[in-house]
C-alpha positions in Angstrom: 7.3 -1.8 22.5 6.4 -4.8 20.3 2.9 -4.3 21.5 2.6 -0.7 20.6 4.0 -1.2 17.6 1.7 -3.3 16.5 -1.6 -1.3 17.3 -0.1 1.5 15.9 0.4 -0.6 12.6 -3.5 -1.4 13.1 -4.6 2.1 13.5 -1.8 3.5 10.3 -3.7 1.0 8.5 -7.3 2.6 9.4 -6.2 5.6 9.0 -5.4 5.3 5.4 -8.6 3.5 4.9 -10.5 5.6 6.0 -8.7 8.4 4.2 -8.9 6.4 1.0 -12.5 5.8 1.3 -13.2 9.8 1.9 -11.6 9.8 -1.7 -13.8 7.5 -3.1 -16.9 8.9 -1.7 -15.8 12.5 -2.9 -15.6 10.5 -6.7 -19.5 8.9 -5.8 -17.6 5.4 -5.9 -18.8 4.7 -2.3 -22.4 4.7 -2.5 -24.6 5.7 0.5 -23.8 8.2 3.6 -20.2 7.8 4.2 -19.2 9.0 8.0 -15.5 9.7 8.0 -13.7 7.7 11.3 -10.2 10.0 11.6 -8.8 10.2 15.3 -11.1 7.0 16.5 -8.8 4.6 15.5 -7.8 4.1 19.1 -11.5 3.3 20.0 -11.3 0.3 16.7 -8.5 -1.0 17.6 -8.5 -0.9 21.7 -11.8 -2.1 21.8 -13.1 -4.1 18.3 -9.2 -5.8 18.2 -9.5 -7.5 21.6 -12.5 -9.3 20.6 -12.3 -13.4 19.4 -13.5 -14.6 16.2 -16.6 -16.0 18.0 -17.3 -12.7 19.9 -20.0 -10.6 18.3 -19.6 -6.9 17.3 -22.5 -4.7 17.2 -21.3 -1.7 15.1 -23.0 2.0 14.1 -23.6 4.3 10.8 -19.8 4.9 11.0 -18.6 1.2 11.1 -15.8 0.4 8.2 -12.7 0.6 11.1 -15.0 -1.2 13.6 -15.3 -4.0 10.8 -12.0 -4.0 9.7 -10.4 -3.8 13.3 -12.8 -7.0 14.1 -11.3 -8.8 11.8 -13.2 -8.4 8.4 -11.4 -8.4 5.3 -10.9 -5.1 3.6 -11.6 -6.4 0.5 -15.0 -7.3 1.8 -15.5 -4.1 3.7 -14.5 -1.6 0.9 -16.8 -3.7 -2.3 -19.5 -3.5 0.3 -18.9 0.4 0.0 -18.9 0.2 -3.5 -21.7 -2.0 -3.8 -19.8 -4.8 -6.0 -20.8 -8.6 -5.2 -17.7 -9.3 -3.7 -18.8 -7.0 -0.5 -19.8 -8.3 2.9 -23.4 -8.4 2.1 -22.9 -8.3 -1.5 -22.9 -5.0 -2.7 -26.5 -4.5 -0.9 -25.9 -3.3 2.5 -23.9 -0.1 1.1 -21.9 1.4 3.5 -24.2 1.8 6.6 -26.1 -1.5 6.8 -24.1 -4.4 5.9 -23.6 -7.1 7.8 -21.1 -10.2 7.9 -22.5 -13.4 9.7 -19.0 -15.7 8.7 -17.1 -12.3 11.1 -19.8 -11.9 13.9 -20.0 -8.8 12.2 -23.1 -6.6 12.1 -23.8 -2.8 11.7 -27.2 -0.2 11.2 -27.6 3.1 10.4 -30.4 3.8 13.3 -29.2 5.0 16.3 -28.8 3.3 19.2 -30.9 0.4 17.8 -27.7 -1.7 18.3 -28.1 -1.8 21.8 -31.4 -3.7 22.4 -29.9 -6.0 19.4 -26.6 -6.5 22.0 -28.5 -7.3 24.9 -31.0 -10.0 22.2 -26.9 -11.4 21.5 -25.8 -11.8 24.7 -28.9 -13.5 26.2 -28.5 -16.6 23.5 -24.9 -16.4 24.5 -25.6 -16.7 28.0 -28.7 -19.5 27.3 -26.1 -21.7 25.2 -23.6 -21.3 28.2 -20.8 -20.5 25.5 -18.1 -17.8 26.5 -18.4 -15.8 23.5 -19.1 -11.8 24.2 -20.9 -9.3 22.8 -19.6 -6.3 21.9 -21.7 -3.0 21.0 -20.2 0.4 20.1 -22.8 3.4 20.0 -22.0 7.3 19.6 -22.9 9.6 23.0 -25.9 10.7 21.1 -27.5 6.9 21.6 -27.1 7.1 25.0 -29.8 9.3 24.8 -32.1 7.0 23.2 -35.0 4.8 25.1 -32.6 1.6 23.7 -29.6 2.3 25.6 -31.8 2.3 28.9 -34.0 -0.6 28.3 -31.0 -2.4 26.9 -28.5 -1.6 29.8 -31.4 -2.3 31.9 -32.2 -5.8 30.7 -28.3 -6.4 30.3 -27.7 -5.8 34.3 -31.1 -7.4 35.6 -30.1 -10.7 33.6 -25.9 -10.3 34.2 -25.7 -10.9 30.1 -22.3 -11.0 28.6 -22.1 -7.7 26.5 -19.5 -4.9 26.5 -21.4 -1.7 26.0 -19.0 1.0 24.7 -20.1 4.5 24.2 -17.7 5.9 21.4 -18.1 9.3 22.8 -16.5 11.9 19.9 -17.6 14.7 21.3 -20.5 15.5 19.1 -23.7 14.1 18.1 -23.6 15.1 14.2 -23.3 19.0 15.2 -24.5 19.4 18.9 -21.3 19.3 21.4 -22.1 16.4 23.4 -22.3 19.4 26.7 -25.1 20.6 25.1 -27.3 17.3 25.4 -26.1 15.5 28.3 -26.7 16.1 32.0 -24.2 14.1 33.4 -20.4 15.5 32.9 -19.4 11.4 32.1 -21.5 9.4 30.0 -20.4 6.8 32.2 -22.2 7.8 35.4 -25.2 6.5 34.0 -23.9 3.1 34.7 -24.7 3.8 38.3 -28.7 3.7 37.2 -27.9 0.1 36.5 -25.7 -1.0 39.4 -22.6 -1.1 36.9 -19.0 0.6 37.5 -19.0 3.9 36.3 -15.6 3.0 33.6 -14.4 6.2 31.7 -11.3 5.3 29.3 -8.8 8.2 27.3 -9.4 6.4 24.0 -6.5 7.9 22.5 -4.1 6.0 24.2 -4.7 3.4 22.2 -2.6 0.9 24.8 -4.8 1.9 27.8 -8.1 1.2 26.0 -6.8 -2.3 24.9 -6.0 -2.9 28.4 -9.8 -1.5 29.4 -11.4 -3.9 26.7 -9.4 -7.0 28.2 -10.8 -6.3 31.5 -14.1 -6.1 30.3 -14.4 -9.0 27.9 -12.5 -11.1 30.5 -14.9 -10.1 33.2 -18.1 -10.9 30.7 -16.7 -14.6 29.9 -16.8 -15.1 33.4 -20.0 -14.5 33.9 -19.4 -10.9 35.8 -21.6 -8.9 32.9 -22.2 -6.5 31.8 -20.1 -3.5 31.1 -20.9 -0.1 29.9 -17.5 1.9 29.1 -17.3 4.9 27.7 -14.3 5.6 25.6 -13.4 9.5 25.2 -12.1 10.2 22.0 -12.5 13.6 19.3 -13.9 13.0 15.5 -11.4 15.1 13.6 -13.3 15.5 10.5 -17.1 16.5 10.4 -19.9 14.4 11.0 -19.9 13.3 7.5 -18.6 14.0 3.5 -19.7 17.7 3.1 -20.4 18.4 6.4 -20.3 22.7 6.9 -18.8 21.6 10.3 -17.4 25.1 10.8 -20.3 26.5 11.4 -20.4 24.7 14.5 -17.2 24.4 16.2 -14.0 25.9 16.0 -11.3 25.4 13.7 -8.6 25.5 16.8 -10.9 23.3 18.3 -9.7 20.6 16.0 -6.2 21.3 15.3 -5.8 21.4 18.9 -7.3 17.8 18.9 -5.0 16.7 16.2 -2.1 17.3 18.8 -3.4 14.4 21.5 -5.0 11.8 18.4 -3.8 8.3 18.9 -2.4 7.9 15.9 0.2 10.5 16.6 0.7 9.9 20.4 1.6 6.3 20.0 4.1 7.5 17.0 5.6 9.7 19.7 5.7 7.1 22.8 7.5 4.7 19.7 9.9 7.4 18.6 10.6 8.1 22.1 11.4 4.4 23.4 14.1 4.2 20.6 12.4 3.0 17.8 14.0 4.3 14.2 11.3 6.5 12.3 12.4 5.2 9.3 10.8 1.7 10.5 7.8 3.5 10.9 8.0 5.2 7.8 8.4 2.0 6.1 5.2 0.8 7.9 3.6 3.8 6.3 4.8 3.1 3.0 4.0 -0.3 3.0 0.1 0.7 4.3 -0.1 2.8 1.0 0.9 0.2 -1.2 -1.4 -2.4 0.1 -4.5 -0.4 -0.2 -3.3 1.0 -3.6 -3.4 -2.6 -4.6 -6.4 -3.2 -2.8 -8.5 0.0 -4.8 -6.9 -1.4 -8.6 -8.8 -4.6 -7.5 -12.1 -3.2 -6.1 -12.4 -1.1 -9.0 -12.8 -4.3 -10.9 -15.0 -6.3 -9.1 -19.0 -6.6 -10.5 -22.0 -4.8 -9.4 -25.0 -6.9 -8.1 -27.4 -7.8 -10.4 -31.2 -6.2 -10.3 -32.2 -9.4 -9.7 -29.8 -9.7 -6.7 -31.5 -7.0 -5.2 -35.1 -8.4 -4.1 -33.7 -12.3 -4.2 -34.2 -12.0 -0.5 -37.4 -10.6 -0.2 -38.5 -13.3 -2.7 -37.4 -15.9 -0.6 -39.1 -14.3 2.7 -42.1 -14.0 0.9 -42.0 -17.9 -0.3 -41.2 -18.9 3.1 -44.0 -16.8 4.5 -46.9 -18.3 6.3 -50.4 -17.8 5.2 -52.2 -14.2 6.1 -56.1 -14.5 6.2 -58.7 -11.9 6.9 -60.7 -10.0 4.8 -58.3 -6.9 5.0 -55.3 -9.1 4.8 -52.3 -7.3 2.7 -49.5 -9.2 1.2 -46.7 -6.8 0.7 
């Protein structure tokens, strides 16, 4: 149970994170979109926890837990949020598009761009015979894009070392994922590709940590690559503000909230003879730390408005030459 008790520390702690950065949003401390991550923990910490420090992580518009779970600091993660200097990409990226080379950390807010990124990863990683992975989480609306087909394609053609993993949370902002895929399973698509069709119940957060060993394992031995698709449910709507009554029913989710990870791995612990009041010290302790961790965020300094275009400035220096007679320098 030491195991279990451990992820579910990892996933208490992303759930309060993620609860205290709805908060902060809600107060327009959190600047930019802000796509709330309750009951996906399982997917974070299952999949983004079994990755090395030299693995890369390809992340979405919804990466905080992702970054966190990979190993980023969450003092780095949350004054990224906030846009203070002392953020990942400091205080520029926001909350969608930061980025955090030092990690093997990076994230966008377009959809399903990751993927052709992944497969860009993976390739160096296989040129410079290292047995680093790459990891890349997309929603089940990418795998509608043209990027998750050209990418998967690419990936199984050249037998790169990248762990595709299709969060699948049931919706893509407010479409039920029924509604916009042909297929019952995400995962049959592999098939196009000559890949095992691998479907995972991301809410046991035990069995997807077992999936994401496989996986990785079978990658740094040059068996690549792997799509996955991990099932899980987005318990709150698509983002801050979202009306998402109007498109699916209340019972739908409270319903949900009976089988999220969090909660099934409290009841496997409980069951197996593990005190609750451990766990509630766990819990206690979670809230403590990230009430520290807000008192010092808080204080931290925004960027500069120099700080802002310092990179462009050094692109443009940097630049070569443009000639033509409708040459434009931007």
């Amino acid at each position: 149970m030491d195991d279990l008790k451990k992820l579910y520390g990892e996933m208490l702690l992303l759930r309060h994170f993620d609860q205290q950065c709805m908060d902060l949003k809600k107060k327009d401390i959190i600047y930019s979109g802000y796509h709330p991550y309750e009951g996906q923990e399982g997917v974070a910490v299952g999949f983004c926890g079994a990755l090395r420090g030299d693995d890369v992580l390809l992340s979405t518009h919804r990466p905080h837990c992702h970054a966190v779970a990979k190993g980023c600091t969450l003092e780095a993660v949350l004054t990224e949020m906030m846009g203070r200097v002392t953020g990942c990409s400091g205080g520029l990226g926001g909350a969608m598009q930061f980025l955090a080379p030092e990690d093997n950390f990076y994230c966008g807010s377009v959809v399903g761009s990751n993927v052709g990124l992944a497969t860009g990863f993976a390739m160096a990683m296989k040129q410079n015979k290292t047995d680093s992975v790459c990891m890349c989480l997309f929603g089940d609306g990418a795998s509608n894009h043209g990027t998750f087909h050209e990418g998967l394609n690419l990936a199984a053609i050249w037998n790169l070392p990248v762990v595709f993993v299709c969060e699948n949370n049931q919706f893509a902002e407010a479409m039920p994922v029924e509604e916009f895929v042909s297929c019952e399973r995400i995962s049959a698509r592999a098939k196009g590709y000559g890949l095992e069709e691998i479907t995972v119940d991301a809410n046991d957060v035990e069995e997807a940590r077992r999936v994401a060993e496989e996986a990785i394992e079978k990658c740094r031995r040059g068996e690549g690559p792997v799509l996955i698709e991990a099932v899980t449910y987005r318990i709150k709507g698509h983002y801050v503000g979202d009306p998402e009554a109007t498109y699916r029913d209340p019972k739908d989710v409270e319903a949900a909230r009976e089988k999220e990870p969090l909660k099934r791995a409290k009841e496997k612990l409980l069951e197996a003879g593990v005190d609750e009041a451990e766990l509630d010290a766990m819990q206690e302790a979670v809230v403590a730390k990230l009430a520290r961790l807000e008192t010092w965020a808080l204080e931290q300094e925004f960027p500069t408005l120099e700080a802002a275009v310092d990179h462009v400035g050094i692109a443009l220096e940097n630049a070569p030459e443009v000639r033509g007679p409708q040459s434009l320098v931007l």
